[in-house]
DODRENLUM-338241 format. One record per residue (C-alpha): residue number from 1; residue in three letters; y, x, z. Coordinates in Angstrom, 3 decimals. Example, Ala and Ser with C-alpha at 12.3 -4.5 7.8 and 13.67 -1.06 7.14 Angstrom:
// residues 2
site resi:1 resn:Ala yy:-4.500 xx:12.300 zz:7.800
site resi:2 resn:Ser yy:-1.060 xx:13.670 zz:7.140
This chain:
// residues 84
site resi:1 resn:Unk yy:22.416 xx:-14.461 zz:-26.748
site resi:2 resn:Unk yy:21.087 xx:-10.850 zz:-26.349
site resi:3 resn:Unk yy:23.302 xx:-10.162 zz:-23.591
site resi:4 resn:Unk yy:21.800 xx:-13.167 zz:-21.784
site resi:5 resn:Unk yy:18.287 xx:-11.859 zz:-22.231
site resi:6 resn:Unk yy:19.116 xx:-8.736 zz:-21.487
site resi:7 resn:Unk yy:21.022 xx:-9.540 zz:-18.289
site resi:8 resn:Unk yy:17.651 xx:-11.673 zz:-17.645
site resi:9 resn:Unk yy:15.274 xx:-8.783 zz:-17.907
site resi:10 resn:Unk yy:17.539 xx:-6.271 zz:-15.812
site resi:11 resn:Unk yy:17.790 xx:-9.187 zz:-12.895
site resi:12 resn:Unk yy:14.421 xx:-9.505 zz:-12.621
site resi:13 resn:Unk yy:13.051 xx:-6.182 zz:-13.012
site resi:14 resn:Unk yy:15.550 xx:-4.877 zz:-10.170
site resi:15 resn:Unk yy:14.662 xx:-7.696 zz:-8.055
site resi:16 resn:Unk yy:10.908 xx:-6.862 zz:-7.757
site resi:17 resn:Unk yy:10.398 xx:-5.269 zz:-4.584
site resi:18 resn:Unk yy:8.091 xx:-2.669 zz:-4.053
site resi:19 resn:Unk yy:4.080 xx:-2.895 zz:-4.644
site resi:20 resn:Unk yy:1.920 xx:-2.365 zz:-1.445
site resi:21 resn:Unk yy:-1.050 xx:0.084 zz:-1.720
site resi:22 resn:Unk yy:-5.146 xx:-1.297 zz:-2.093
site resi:23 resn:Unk yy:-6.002 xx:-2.319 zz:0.999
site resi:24 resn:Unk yy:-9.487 xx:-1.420 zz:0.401
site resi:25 resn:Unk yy:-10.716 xx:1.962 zz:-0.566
site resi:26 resn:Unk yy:-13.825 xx:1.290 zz:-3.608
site resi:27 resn:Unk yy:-15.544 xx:4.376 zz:-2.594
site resi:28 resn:Unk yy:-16.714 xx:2.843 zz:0.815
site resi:29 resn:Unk yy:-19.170 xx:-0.128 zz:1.884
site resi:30 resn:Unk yy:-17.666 xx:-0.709 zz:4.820
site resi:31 resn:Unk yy:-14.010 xx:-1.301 zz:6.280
site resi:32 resn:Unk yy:-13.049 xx:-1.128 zz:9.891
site resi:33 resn:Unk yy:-10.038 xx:-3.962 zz:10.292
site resi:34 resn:Unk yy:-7.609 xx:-2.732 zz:13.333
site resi:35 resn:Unk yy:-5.633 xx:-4.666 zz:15.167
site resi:36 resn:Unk yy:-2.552 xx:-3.087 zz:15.969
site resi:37 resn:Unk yy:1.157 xx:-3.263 zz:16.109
site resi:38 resn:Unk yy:0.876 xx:-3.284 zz:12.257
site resi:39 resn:Unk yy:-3.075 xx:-4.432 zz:10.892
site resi:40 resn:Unk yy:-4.205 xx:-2.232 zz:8.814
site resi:41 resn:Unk yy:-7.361 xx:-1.080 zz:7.236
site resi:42 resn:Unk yy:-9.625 xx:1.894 zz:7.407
site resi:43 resn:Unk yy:-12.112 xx:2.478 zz:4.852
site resi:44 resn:Unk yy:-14.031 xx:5.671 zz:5.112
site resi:45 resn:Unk yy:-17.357 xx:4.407 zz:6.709
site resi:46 resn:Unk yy:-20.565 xx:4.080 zz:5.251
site resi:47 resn:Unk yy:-22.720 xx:1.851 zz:7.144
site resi:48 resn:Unk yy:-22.173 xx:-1.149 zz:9.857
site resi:49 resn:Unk yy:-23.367 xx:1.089 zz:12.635
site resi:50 resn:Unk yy:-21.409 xx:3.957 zz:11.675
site resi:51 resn:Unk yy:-18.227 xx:1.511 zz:11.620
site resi:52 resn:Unk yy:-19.199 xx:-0.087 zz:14.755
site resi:53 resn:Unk yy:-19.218 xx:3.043 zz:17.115
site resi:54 resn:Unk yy:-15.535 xx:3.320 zz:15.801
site resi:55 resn:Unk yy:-14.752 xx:0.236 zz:16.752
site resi:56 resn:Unk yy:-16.093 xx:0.320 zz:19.781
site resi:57 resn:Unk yy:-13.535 xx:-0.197 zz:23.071
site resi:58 resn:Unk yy:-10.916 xx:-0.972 zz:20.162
site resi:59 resn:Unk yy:-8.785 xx:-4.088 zz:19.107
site resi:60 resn:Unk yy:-10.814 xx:-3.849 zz:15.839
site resi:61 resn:Unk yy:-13.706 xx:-5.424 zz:13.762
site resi:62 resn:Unk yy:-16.283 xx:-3.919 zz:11.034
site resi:63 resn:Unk yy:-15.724 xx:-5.519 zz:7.621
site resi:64 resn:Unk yy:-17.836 xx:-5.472 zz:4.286
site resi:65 resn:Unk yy:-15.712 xx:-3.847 zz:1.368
site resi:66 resn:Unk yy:-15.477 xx:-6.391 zz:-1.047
site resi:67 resn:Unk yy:-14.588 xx:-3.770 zz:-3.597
site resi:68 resn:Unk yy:-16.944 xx:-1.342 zz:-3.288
site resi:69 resn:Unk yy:-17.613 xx:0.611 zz:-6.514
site resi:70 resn:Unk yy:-21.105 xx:1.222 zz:-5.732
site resi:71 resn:Unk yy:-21.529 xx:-2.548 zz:-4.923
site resi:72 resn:Unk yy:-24.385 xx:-4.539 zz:-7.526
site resi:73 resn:Unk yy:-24.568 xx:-8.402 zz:-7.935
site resi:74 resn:Unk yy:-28.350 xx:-9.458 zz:-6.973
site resi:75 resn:Unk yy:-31.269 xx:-9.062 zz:-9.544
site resi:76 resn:Unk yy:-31.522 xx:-12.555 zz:-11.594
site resi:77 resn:Unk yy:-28.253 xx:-13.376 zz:-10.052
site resi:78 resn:Unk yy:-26.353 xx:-15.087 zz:-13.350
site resi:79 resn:Unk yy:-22.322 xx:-13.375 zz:-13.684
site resi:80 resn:Unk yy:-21.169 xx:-16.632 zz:-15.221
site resi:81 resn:Unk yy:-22.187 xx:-20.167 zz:-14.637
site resi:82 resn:Unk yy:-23.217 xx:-21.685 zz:-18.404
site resi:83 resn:Unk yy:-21.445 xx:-25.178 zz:-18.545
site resi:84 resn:Unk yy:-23.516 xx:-27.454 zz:-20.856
């Protein structure tokens, strides 16, 4: 029996393949999304405009990080919804 769970665990640990990097970088509001042979983010700008002028005359589009560190939920905004 510990052979089979042993066999088990080396089976499935081998078979994992390998873990993609974040796509989004927390240290920046804002993400430019290009559309390329391979998509692929770039997060290193820190406003809309700033993003936009890097897009511009590209296959690419200015997204909102979703991760960023810096990033607050609204004042009186509740973080879980009380179920009564």
């Amino acid at each position: 029996m510990r052979i089979l769970a042993l066999a088990i665990l080396t089976i499935g640990a081998t078979s994992i393949g390998p873990v993609g990097a974040q796509t989004y970088d927390p240290a920046y509001p804002v993400c430019l999304r290009v559309y390329d042979r391979t998509n692929y983010y770039e997060c290193r700008y820190t406003s809309l405009p700033q993003c936009n002028a890097s897009a511009s005359g590209r296959s690419a589009q200015c997204v909102v990080n979703p991760y960023f560190a810096g990033a607050e939920a609204p004042a009186g905004y509740p973080r879980h919804r009380q179920v009564n």
